[in-house]
C-alpha positions as CSV (number, residue, x, y, z in Angstrom):
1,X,12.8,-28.7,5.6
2,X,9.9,-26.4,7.0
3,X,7.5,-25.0,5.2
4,X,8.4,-21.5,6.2
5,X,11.9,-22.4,4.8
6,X,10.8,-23.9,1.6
7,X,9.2,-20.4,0.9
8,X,12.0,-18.3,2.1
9,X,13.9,-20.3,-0.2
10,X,14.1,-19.6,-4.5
11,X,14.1,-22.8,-6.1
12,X,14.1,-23.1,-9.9
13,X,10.6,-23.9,-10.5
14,X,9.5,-20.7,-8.3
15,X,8.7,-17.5,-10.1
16,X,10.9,-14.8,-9.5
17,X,10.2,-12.2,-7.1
18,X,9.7,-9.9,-9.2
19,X,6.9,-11.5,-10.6
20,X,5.2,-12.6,-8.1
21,X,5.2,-8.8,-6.7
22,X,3.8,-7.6,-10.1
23,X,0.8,-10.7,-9.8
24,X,0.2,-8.5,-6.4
25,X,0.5,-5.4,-7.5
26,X,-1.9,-6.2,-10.5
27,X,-4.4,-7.7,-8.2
28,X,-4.2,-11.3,-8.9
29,X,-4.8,-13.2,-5.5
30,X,-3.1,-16.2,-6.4
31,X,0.3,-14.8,-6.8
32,X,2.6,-13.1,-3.7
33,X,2.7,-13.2,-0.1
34,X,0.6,-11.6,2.0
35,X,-1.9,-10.9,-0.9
36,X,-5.8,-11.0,0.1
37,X,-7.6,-14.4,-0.8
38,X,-9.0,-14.7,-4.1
39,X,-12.9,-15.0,-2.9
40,X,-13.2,-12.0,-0.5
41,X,-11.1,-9.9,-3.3
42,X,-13.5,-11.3,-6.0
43,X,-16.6,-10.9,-3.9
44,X,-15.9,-7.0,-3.4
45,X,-14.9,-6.7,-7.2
46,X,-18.6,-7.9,-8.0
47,X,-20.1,-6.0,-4.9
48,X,-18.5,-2.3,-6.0
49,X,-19.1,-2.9,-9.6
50,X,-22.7,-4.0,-9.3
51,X,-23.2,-1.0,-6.5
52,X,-22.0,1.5,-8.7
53,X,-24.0,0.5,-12.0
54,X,-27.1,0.2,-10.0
55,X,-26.3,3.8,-8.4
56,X,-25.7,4.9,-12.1
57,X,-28.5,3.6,-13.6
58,X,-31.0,5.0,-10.4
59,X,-29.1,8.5,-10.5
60,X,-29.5,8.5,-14.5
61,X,-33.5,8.1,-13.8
62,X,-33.6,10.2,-11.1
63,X,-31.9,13.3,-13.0
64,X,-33.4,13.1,-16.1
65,X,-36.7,13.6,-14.1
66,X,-35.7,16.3,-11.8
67,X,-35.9,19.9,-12.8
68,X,-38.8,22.6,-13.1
69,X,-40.6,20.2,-14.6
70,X,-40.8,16.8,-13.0
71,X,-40.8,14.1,-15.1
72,X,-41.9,11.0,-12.9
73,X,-39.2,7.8,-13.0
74,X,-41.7,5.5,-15.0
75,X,-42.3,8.0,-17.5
76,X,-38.4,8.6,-18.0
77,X,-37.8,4.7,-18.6
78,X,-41.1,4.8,-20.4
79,X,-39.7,7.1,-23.0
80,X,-36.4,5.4,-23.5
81,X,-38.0,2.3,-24.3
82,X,-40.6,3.6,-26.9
83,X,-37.1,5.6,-28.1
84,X,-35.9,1.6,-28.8
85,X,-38.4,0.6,-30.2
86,X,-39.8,-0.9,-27.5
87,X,-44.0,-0.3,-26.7
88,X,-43.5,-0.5,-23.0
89,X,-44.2,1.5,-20.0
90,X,-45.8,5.0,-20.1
91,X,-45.0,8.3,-21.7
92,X,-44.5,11.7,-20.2
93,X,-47.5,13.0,-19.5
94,X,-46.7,17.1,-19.6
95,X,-46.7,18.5,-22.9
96,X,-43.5,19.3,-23.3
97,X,-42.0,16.3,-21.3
98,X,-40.6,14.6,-24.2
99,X,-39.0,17.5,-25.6
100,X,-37.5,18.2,-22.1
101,X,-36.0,14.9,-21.4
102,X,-34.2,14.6,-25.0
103,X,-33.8,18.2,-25.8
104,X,-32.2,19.0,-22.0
105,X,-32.0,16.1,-19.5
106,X,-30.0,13.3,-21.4
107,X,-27.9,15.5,-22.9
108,X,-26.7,16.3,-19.5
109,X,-26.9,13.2,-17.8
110,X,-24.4,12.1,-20.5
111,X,-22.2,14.6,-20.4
112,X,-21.7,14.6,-16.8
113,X,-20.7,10.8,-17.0
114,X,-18.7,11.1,-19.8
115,X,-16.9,13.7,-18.0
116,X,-17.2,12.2,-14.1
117,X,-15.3,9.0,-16.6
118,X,-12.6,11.1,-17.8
119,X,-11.9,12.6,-14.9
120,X,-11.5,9.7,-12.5
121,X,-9.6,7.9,-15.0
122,X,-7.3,10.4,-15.7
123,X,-6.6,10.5,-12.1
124,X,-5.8,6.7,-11.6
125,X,-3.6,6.5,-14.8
126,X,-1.9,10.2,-13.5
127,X,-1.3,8.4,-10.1
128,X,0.3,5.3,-11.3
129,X,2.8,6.7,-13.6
130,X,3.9,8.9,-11.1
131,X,4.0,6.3,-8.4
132,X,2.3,8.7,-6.1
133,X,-0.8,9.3,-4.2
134,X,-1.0,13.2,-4.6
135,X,-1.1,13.1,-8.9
136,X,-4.3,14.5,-10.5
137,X,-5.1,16.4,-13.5
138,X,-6.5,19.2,-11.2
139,X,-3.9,19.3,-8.6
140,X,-0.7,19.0,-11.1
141,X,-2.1,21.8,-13.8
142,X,-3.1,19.8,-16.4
143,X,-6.8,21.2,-16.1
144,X,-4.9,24.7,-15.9
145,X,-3.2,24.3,-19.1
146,X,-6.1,22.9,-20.8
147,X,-8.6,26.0,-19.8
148,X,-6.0,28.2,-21.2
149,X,-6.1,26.6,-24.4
150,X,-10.1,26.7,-24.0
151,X,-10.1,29.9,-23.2
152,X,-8.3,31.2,-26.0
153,X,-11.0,30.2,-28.2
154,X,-13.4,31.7,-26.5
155,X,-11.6,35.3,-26.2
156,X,-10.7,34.9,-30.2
157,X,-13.5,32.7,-31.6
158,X,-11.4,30.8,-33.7
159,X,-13.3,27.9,-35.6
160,X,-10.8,26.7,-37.7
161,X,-11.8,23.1,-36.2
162,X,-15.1,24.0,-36.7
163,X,-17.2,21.9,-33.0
164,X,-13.2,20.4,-32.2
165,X,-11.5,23.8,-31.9
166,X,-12.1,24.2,-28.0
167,X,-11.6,20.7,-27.2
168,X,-8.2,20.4,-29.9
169,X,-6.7,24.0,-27.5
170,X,-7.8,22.4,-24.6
171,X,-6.0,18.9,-25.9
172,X,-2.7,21.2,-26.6
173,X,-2.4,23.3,-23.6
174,X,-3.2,19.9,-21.3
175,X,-0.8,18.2,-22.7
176,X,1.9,21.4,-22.6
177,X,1.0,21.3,-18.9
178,X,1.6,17.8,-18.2
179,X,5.0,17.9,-19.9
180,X,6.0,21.1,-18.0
181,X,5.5,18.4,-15.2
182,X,6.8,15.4,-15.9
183,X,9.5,17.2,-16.8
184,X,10.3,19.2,-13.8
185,X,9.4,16.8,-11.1
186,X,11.5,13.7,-12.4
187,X,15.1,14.0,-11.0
188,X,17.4,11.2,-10.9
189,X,14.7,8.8,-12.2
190,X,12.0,8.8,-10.0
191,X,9.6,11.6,-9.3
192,X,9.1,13.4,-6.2
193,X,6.1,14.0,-4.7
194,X,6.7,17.3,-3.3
195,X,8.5,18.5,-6.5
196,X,5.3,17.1,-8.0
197,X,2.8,19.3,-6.3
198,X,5.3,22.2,-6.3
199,X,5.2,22.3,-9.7
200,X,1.2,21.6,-9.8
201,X,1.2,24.9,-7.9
202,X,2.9,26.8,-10.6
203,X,1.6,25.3,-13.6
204,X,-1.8,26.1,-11.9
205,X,-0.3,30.1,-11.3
206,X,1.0,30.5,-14.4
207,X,-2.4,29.2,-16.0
208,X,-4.8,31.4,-13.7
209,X,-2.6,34.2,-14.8
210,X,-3.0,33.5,-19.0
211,X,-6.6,32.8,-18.0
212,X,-6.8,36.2,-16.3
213,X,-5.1,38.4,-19.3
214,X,-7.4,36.8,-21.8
215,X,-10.8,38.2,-19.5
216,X,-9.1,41.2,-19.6
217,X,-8.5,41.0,-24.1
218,X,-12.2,39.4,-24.7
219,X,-15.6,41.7,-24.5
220,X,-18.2,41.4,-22.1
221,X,-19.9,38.5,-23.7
222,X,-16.4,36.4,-23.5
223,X,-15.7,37.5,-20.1
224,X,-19.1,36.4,-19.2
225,X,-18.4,32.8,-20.5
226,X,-15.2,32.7,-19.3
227,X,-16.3,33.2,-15.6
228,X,-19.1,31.2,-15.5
229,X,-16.8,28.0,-17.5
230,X,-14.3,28.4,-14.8
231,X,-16.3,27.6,-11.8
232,X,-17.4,24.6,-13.7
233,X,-20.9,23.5,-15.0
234,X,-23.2,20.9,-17.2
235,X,-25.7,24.4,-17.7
236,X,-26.2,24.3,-21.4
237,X,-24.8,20.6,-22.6
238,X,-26.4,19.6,-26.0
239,X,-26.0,16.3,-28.2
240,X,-23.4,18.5,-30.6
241,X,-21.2,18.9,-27.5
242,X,-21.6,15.3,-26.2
243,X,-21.1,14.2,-29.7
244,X,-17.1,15.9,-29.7
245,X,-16.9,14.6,-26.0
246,X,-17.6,11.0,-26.3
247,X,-15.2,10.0,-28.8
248,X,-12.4,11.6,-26.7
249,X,-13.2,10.3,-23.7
250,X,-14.0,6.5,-25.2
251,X,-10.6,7.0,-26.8
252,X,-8.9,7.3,-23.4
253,X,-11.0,4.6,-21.4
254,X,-9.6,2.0,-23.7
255,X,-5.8,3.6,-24.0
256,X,-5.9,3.4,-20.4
257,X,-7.5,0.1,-19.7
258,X,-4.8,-1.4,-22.7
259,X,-2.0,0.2,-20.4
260,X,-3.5,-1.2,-17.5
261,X,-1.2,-4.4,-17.0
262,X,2.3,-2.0,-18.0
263,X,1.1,0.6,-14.8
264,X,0.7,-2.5,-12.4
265,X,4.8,-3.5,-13.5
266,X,5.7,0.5,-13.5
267,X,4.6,0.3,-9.7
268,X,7.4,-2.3,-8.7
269,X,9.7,0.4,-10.1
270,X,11.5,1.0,-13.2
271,X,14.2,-1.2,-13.3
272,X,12.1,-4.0,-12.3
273,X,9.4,-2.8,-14.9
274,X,12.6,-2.8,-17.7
275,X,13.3,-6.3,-16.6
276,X,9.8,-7.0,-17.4
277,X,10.0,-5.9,-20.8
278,X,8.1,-2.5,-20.3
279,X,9.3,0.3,-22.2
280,X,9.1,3.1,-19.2
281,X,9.9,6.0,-21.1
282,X,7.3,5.4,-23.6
283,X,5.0,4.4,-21.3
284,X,4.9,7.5,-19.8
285,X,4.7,9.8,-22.7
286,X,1.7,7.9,-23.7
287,X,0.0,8.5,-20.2
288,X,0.8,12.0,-20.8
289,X,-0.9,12.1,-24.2
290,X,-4.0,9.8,-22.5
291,X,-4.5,12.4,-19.8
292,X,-4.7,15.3,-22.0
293,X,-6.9,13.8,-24.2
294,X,-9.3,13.2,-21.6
295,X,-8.3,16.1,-19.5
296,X,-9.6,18.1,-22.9
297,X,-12.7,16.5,-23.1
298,X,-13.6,17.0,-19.7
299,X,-12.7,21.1,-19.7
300,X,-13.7,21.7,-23.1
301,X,-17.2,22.5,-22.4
302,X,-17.7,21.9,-19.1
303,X,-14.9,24.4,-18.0
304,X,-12.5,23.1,-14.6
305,X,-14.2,20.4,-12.4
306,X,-11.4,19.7,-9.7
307,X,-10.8,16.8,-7.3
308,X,-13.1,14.1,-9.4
309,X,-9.6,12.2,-10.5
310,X,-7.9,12.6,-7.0
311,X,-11.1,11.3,-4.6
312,X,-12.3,8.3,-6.8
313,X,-9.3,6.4,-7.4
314,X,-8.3,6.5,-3.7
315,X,-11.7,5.1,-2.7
316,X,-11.8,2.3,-5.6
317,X,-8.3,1.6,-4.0
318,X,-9.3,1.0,-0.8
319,X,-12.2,-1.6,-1.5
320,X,-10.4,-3.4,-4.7
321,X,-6.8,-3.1,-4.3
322,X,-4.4,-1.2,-6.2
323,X,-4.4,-3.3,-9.6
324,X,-5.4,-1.1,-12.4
325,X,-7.1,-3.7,-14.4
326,X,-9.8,-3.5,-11.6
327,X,-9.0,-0.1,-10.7
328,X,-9.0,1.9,-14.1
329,X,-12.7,0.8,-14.9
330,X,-13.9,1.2,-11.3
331,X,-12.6,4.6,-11.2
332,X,-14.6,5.7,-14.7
333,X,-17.7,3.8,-13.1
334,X,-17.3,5.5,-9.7
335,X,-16.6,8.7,-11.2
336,X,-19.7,9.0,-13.5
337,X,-21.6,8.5,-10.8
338,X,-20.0,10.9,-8.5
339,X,-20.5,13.4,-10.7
340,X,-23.7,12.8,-11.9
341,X,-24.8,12.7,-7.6
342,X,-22.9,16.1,-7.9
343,X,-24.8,17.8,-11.1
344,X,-28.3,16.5,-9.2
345,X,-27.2,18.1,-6.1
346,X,-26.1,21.8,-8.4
347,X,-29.5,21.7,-9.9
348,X,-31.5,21.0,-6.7
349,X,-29.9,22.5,-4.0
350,X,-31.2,25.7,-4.5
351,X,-34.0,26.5,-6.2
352,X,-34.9,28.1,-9.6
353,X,-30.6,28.0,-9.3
354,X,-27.6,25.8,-11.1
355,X,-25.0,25.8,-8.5
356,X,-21.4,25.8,-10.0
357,X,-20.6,22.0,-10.0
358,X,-16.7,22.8,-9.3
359,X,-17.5,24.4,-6.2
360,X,-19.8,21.3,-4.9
361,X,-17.0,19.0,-6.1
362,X,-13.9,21.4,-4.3
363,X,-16.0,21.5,-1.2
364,X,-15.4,17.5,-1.3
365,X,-12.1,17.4,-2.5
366,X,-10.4,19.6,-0.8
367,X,-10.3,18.3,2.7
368,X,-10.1,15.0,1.6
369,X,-7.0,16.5,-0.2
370,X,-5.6,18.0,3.4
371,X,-6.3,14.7,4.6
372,X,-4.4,13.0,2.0
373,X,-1.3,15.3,2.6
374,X,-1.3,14.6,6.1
375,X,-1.2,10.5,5.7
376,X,1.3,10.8,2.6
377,X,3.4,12.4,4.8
378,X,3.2,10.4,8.2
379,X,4.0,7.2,6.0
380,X,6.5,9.2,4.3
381,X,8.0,10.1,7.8
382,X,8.2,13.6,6.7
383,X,9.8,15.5,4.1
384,X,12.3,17.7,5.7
């Protein structure tokens, strides 16, 4: 017999189809046809991890010292070393350096990769329980529903959460949003992509429009806050607000990276998946409760920051393959940095100014998003 025959043939020592499609879809390059050799795959895996950690780091540095007072690079690492203890390297030489780097910089810098994190992997996760390209907290309303329940607090001034209560309404009306979703655009078991965005559209109407009546109840001070938290910005982050963000969004990186191997057996479908022993209904409610959670942490205090979870996944895809093991932690790597790149550019752009960090970050998005349309529909061959 040929080879080509013996491997077009199932014998009873071969693992089933089934599974050697999920080894592919989970990026293992020892398993399924067709897959991409173990090396090159391996080599990129190292090459786009150690890029983006380097990038990190250097952006972190570079950040921290940029502003209206320049703090130079050694003097940055110098001060985080003597912060550990460590006698090394020199310290900021301006008065008030120190103060500005711990009272102002960090504080920034780690918000914005906290939330960059967040956002990215609530993207990936959103895109591979929905089986589609087009899925994002942004795009499908979740970021809607959770600046309603943001901006609630801010229009009433409830603190009966005392730090939590923004981010515990943002949590709620993220995860009303992605129900109203999930729930709409599955039909017949599967969801559709256009139902999907559809619905995105009106989740993200009926939002603007709650969002709008509560400007309208609040005074001048809340409408104030509510403007400038809807274009989006990192203006104002202190420790006590990275402090409520962190835990949320750590939270979510390891719920996601745990679900991980389930997403890579949901993509060869769900009968398939069942067969596999995934439970698909529950898997999905506990992405929906995953992307709220870091959906919330990401708007709670940094109001809506769009296009972050749709851009980096697709990019991470195309270097590393579409296994979320890989993928998921990529994403919250490649998203930190993008928006940390993105806060550097809102703060330095224009000067004496703090560009809105949503607009730089919709300026990007969106045509990649037109773009995105366009090939989901060619390989879709329309959706007439």
């Amino acid at each position: 017999m040929s080879v080509d025959a013996r491997a077009a043939t199932p014998s009873a020592t071969s693992p089933a189809p089934a599974v050697h499609a999920a080894a592919a879809a989970a990026g293992d390059p020892t398993r399924g046809p067709g897959t991409v050799p173990a090396r090159p795959r391996a080599v990129r895996r190292v090459a786009l991890f150690a890029g983006l950690g380097a990038a990190l780091l250097v952006l972190a540095v570079v950040a921290a010292g940029t502003g209206q007072l320049h703090v130079p690079p050694a003097e940055v690492l110098g001060s985080v070393l003597h912060r550990l203890g460590l006698d090394v390297g020199p310290l900021p030489a301006h008065a008030h350096g120190e103060a500005a780097l711990w009272t102002v910089r960090f504080p920034r810098v780690a918000m914005a990769v906290l939330v960059g994190a967040a956002l990215a992997t609530g993207g990936a996760v959103m895109q591979g329980v929905f089986g589609n390209p087009l899925a994002e907290p942004g795009v499908v309303g979740v970021s809607s529903g959770a600046a309603v329940g943001a901006c609630l607090v801010i229009v009433t001034g409830w603190t009966f959460a005392g730090s939590w209560t923004v981010a515990l309404l943002a949590f709620a009306g993220g995860l009303v949003a992605t129900l109203v979703v999930y729930a709409t655009a599955r039909e017949a078991g599967r969801t559709e992509v256009v139902t999907l965005v559809l619905t995105g559209v009106a989740v993200n109407a009926v939002g603007g429009a709650a969002v709008a009546f509560l400007t309208f109840l609040g005074d001048t001070q809340a409408r104030e806050q509510i403007v400038f938290w809807q274009l989006g910005s990192l203006n104002g982050t202190r420790w006590a607000y990275v402090a409520v963000v962190a835990p949320l969004v750590v939270a979510g990186l390891v719920a996601a990276v745990v679900l991980a191997r389930r997403l890579d057996l949901l993509a060869l479908g769900e009968r398939p998946a069942r067969h596999l022993g995934v439970d698909v209904e529950r898997l999905r409610l506990v992405v929906v409760v995953v992307v709220a959670v870091l959906t919330a942490a990401a708007v709670a205090f940094c109001g809506v920051i769009a296009f972050v979870g749709l851009v980096v996944p697709h990019v991470v895809r195309m270097v590393v393959g579409p296994g979320h093991r890989v993928l998921v932690p990529a994403s919250a790597l490649g998203g930190a940095t993008l928006l940390l790149g993105a806060d550097l550019v809102a703060r330095t752009a224009v000067p004496y100014a703090d560009l809105p960090i949503g607009m730089l970050t919709a300026l990007v998005g969106g045509p990649f998003f037109f773009w995105l349309i366009r090939r989901t529909r060619r390989a879709a061959g329309g959706w007439a």
